[in-house]
N, C-alpha and C positions, 0 to 999 in steps of 0.2 A: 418039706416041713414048713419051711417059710412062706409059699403060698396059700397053705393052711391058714399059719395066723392072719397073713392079711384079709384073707377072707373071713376069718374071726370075727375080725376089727371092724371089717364094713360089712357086716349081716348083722354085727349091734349097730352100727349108725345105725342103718337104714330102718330097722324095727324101729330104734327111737326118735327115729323123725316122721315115721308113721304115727307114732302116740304122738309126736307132738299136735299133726295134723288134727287128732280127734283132736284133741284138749283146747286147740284151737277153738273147734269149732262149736266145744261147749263153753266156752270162752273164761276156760281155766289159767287166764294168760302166766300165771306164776308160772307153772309148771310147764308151760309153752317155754318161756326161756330155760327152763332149768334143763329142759330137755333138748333144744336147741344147745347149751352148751357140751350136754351129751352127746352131741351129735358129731361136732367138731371135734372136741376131746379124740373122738374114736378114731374119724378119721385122719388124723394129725398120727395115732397109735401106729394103725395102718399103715401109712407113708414111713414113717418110722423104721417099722417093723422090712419093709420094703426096700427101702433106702440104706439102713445099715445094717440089716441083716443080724437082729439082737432084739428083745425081749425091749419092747419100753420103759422106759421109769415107771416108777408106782405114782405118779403125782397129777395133779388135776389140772394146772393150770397153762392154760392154753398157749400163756406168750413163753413159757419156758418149754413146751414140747415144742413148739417151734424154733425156739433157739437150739434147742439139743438135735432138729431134724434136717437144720441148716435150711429154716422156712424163711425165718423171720426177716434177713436183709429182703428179702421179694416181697415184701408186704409193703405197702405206702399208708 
């Protein structure tokens, strides 16, 4: 089961890092980063999911799934 979710987690990035690429290149750039943060978001989920072996938080923001996934001291 828990291979399952991770791979959840990263076939949503990667779909939305593909739309980012379109929106890119119609030079939607809002949505280029909104989807860019989707993209991490996911994969942060992922590793998560991975790493502790538990359903993610319900929450968005980036530097607290990293602190909850024990990311954030490896970050500079």
């Amino acid at each position: 089961m828990e291979n399952n979710n991770v791979s959840y987690w990263l076939e949503l990035s990667e779909y939305d890092l593909k739309s980012a690429k379109v929106m890119f290149k119609g030079a939607r750039y809002l949505y280029v980063g909104f989807l860019c943060h989707q993209v991490i978001e996911k994969a942060l989920k992922a590793y998560y999911v991975k790493e502790l072996k538990t359903t993610p938080p319900f929450i968005h923001s980036l530097s607290k799934l990293a602190e909850k996934s024990d990311l954030y001291e490896k970050f500079t």
